[in-house]
N, C-alpha and C positions, 0 to 999 in steps of 0.2 A: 474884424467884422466889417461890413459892406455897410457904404450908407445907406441909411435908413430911408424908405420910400415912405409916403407920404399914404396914410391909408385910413379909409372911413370907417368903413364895413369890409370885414371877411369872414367869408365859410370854410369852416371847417370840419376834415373828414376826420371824426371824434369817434374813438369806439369806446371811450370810457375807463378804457386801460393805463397805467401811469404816464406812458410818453407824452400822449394826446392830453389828459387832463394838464398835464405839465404846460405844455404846450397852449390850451386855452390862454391858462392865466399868461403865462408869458408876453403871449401876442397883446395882451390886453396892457400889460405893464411898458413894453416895450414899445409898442406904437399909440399907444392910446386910444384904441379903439372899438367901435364894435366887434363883438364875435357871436356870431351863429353856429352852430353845434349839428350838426346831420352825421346820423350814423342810417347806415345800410343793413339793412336784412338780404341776404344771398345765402342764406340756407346753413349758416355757420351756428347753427346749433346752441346759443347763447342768451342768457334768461336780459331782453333788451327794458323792461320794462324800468329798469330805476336810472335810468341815464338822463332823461328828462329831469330827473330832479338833481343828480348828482351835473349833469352840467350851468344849470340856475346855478347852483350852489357854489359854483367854481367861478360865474362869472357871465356866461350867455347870454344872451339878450332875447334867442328865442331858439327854440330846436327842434327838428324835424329827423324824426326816425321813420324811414317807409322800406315797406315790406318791397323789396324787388324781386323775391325770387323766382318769380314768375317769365319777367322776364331778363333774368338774366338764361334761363335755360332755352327760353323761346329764342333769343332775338341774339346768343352769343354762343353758347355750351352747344346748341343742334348748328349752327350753321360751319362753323368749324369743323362739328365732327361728319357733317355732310363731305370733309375734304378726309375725314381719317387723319388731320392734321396733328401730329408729334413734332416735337424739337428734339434735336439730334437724335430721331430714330427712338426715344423714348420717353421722355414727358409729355404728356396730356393737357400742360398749358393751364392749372386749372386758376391757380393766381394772376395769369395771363391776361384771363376771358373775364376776370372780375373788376380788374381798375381801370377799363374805359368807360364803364356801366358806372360804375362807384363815381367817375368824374364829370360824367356826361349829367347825371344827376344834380352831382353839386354847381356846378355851372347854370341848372338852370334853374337852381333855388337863391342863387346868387343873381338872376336878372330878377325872382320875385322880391328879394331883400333888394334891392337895389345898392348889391356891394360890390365893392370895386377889388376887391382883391378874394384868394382863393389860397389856403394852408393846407398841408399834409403834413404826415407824422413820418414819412418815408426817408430815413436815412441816406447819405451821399455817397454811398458806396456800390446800394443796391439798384437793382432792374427798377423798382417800383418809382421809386421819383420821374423815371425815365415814362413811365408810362403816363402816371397821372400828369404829367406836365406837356404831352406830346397832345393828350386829349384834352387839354385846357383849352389852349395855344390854336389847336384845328377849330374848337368851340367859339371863342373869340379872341382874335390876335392880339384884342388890345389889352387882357387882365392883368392884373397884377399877383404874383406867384411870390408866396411868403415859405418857403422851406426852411423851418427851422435848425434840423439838423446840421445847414449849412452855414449857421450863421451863429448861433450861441456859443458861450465855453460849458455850459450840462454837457459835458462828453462823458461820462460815467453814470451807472444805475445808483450807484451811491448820490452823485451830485443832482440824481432826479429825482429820490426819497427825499434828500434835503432839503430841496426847494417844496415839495410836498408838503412835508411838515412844516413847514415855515409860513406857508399861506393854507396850512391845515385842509390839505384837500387830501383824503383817506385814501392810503392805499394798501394792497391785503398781502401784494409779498414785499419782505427787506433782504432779499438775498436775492441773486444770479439763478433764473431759471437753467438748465443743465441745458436746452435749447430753447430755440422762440419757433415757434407756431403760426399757421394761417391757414385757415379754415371757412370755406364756403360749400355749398351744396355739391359740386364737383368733385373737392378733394379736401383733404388734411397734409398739408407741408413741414416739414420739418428741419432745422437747420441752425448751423452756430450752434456755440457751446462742444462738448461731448460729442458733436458731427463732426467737429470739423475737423477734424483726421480721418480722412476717408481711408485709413485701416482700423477704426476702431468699430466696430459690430452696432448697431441702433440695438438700444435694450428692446427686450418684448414688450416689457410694461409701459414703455410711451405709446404705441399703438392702442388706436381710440376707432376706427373704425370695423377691422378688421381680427380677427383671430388668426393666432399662428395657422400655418395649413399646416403644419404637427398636431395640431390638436382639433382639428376641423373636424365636422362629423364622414364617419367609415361610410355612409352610405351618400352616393351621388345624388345630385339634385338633376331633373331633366326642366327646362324651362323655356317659352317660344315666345320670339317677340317679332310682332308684326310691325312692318313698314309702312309708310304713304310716302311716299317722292322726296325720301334718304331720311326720312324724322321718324322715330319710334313713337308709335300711339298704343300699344299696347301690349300686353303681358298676360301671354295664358287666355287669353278672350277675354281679358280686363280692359277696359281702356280706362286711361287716366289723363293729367293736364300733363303737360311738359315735366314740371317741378315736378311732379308727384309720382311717372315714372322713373324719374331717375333716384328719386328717394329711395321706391322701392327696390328697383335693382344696386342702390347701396347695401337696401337691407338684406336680399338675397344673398346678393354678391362676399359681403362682411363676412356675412358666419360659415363661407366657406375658404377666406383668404385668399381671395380674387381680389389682386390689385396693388400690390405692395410693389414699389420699384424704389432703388436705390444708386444712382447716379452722380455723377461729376459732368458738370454742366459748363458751357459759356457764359459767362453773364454778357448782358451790350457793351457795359461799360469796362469790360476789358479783363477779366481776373476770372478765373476757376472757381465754382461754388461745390460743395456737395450737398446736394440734398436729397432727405427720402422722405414718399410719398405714399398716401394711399388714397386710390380712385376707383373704388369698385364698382361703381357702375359704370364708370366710363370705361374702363377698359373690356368689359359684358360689352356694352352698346361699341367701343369702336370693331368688335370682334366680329359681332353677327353684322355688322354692318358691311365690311369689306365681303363678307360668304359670301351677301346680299346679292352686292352688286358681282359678284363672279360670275354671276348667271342672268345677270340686266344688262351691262354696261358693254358697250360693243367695243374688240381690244383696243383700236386705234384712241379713241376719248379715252379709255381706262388709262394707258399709258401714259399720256399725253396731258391729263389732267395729273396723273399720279409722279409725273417729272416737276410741275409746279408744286405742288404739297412741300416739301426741303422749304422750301422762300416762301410761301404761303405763310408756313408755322412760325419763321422766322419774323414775318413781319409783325403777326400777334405779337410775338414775346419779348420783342423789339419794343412795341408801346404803336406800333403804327396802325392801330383798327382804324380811325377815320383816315386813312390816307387814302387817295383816289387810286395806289396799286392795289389795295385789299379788299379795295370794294368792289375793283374792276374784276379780280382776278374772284373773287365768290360772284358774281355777276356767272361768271362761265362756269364756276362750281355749281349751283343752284341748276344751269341748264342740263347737264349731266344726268342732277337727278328724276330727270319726267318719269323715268319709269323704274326708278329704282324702288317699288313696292311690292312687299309679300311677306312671308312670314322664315325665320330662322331657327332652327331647335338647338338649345346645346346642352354640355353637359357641364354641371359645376362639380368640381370635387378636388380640394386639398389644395387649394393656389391657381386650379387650370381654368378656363373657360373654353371648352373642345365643343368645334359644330361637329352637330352629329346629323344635320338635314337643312336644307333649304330650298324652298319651291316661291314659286311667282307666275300672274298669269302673265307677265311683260320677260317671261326665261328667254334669254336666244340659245341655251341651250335645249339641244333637239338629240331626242336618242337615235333618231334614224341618221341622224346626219354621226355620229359621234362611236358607231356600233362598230365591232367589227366584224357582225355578223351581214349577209349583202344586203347593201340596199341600192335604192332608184338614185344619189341624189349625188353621191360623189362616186367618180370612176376612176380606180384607182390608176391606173396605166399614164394619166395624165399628169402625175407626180412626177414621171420624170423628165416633162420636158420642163417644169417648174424648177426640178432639183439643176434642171443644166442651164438655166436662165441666170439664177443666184450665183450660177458658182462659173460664171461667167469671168467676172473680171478676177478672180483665182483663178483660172485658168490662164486668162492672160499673163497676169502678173506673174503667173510660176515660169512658161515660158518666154518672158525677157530675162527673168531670173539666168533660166539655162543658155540662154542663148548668149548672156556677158560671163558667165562662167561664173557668174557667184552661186 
């Protein structure tokens, strides 16, 4: 163990689950000190109302539960997906986009406690310590960062039931969940345990958002969701807040089995993960949204922003959202979007999200220009003096080729 820092007051990111309650008292025994208790609403589906009492109970001094799911969809979940940003070509980043929000928070309940230090419950192995400590640290350099997992011998769920019952803080399972879970308005995660052989099949029965697309309903769903300047405001001539379309296109999305992916991952800190996911409205919203922009975005910006997106995603899932690349590099995303607005049709049925239409009054696509019936606007003939410009330095090149005899 690491000597022990000297500490007054710290916040901690408590969801009331064994690790954390563990961890309360811990902090409390170990340093002697105050603990603050803040748990996060981000859309993770969980009855929050008795943690207020079960962390008094444990130890607290005061606790702060606040609804963010507001903005985490606003201000993290849309500016992201304004890039179409995935990690390696296929996660959606959805525990990515939740622990700078989740940190940024505690941080600034720790300037109204006036605490000098800041705890998570984030293991030494995983992505997530990397994040919430990257967003501490950009917050103010000067905190003091208590991770327990790095520092105790409770290295077993046994030896964290133990210590439980021993300072009688109630917990509801005594056995090895088959995996562990993370769940926000975005997605449902799934990993360790029974994953972690990425040749063994996810049972059907852990899935909680989605239905198998085996058993999905025989008849397709048609569904349009309207644009403003790359952010979904509405559904079907609904409009809703941020949060509450993405709710619904989970709910849409769910009972068709839209969203389920199953991957082997990098982690930052150096090791292969597997995990599987379900994101059904995000993968609905990242889908109509690329349409979208197929018919807004002029090629040269499309490419050119969609070359950044690889290191974009990379830097979310890295932990680097306050870093002055990320913010620079959405600075030029956000421009992109001026006229990424209008509306996208698709179709849901049995796992797929298929566009079947998308219009805009900002289209640069144009039928007269695109027809290959005549029109006034391109003259064909002129293609080839286009084609013999390109194939210019191929031509030269072939003839030095011939002319050294290779």
């Amino acid at each position: 163990m690491k000597t022990q820092q000297q500490v007054k007051k710290v916040v901690l990111a408590y969801s009331g689950g064994l690790d954390t309650s563990v961890i309360l008292k811990w902090l409390i025994e170990t340093y002697g000190c105050e603990v603050v208790a803040f748990s996060a609403d981000i859309g993770q589906a969980e009855e929050l109302d008795h943690l207020e009492e079960k962390a008094k109970n444990t130890g607290a001094v005061s606790v702060y539960i606040d609804d963010l799911t507001e903005e985490f969809v606003r201000d993290y979940v849309f500016p992201a997906f304004r890039a179409n940003a995935v990690y390696e070509g296929t996660y959606l980043l959805g525990t990515s986009l939740a622990r700078p929000l989740i940190a940024k928070r505690q941080m600034e309940i720790a300037a109204l406690e006036n605490a000098d230090a800041v705890s998570h419950g984030a293991t030494g192995k995983g992505n997530d310590q990397v994040r919430f400590e990257l967003s501490y640290l950009a917050i103010d350099p000067g905190i003091k960062i208590i991770a327990p997992w790095r520092e105790w011998d409770l290295n077993s769920r046994t030896a964290l039931i133990e210590f439980a019952e021993k300072h009688g803080i109630p917990v509801q399972a005594t056995r090895q969940k088959p995996y562990s879970t993370d769940r926000n308005l975005l997605h449902i995660s799934y990993e360790g345990g029974i994953l972690e052989d990425p040749w063994n099949e996810p049972p059907e029965d852990m899935f909680v958002l989605t239905v198998s697309p085996k058993k999905a309903p025989e008849d397709a769903e048609i569904i349009e969701i309207t644009f403003k300047q790359g952010d979904p405001v509405a559904i079907n001539d609904h409009f809703y807040t941020p949060a509450g379309i993405l709710a619904e296109l989970n709910r849409i999305g769910g009972r068709h089995g839209v969203g389920r992916t199953d991957l082997v991952e990098n982690r930052f800190v150096g090791m292969k993960s597997r995990g599987v996911y379900e994101t059904p409205g995000g993968t609905i919203l990242r889908t109509a949204h690329m349409a979208l922009e197929s018919i807004t975005l002029d090629r040269e910006v499309l490419h050119l922003r969609d070359s950044l997106v690889p290191r974009y995603a990379e830097m979310i899932y890295y932990g680097f959202w306050f870093a002055p690349e990320r913010e620079l590099l959405q600075k030029l995303i956000d421009d992109t979007q001026t006229n990424v607005s209008g509306t996208v049709r698709l179709e849901l049925y049995k796992g797929s999200a298929r566009i079947m239409g998308r219009k805009s009054d900002q289209s640069l696509y144009n039928v007269d220009f695109a027809t290959f019936e005549d029109d006034s606007v391109y003259r064909q003939h002129d293609a080839e003096g286009f084609i013999r410009l390109n194939a210019l330095r191929l031509r030269i090149r072939k003839m030095l080729q011939d002319r050294s005899g290779r």
